[in-house]
C-alpha positions, 0 to 999 in steps of 0.5 A, spaced: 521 528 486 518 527 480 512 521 478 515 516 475 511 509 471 516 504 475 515 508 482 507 506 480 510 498 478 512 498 484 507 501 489 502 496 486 506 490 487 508 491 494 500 493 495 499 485 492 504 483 498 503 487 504 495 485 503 497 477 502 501 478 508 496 481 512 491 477 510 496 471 512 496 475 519 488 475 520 486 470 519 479 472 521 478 477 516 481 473 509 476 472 504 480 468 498 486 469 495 484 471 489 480 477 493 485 479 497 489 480 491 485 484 487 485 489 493 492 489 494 493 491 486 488 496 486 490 499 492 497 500 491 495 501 483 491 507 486 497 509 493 502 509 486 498 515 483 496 518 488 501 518 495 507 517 490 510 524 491 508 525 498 512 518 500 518 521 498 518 528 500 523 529 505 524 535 509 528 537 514 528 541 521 528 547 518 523 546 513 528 545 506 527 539 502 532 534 503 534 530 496 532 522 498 538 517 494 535 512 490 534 506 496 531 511 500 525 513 494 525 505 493 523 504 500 519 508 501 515 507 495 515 500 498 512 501 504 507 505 501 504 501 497 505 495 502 501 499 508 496 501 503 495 494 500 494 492 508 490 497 509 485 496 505 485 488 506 484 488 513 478 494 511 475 489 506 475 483 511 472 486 517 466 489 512 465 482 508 464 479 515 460 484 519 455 483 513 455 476 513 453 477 520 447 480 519 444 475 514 
C-alpha cells in the first residue's frame, strides 16, 4: 500500500476521537478539552506518518501479501489512529497526575 495525504487526514481525526473518548472513559486522567485534543491531533498526525503502511499490510498464512480492499484500508486507518490517540491521553493523564502528586 502506498503513503497517501487522506490516510494521514484520517489517522489524525480519529486520534482526535479516540483520545476524547478515552478521556471521557477515565475520568481520573483527564486534563481539559483542549488538552486532550492536542494530544490525540499530534498523536494520530504522528501514527498517520509513521504506522500508515505497516496498518494495513496484510499477510497471509503462508507469508504472501494479501491486497486489503478500500473499507478494510479505512478501518484500519481508523482504529490506528484511534488507539494511538487513546494511548497517548491515558500516558498524558497518568504522568500530569503522578507530578501533581508530588507538589
Amino acid at each position: 500500500m502506498e503513503w497517501t495525504f487522506a490516510n494521514l487526514i484520517i489517522q489524525t481525526v480519529a486520534g482526535l476521537i479516540g483520545a476524547n473518548i478515552a478521556a471521557a472513559a477515565a475520568h481520573e486522567h483527564r486534563f481539559g478539552f483542549w488538552g486532550h485534543s492536542l494530544v490525540g491531533l499530534v498523536t494520530g498526525a504522528l501514527a498517520g506518518i509513521f504506522l500508515q503502511k505497516y496498518a494495513s499490510t496484510v499477510v497471509t498464512a503462508n507469508g504472501s501479501l494479501n491486497d486489503p480492499s478500500g473499507v478494510q484500508i479505512i478501518a484500519a486507518q481508523v482504529l490506528t489512529g484511534a488507539v494511538a490517540g487513546a494511548i497517548a491521553m491515558m500516558a498524558t493523564g497518568f504522568i500530569i497526575k503522578e507530578r501533581s502528586k508530588e507538589d
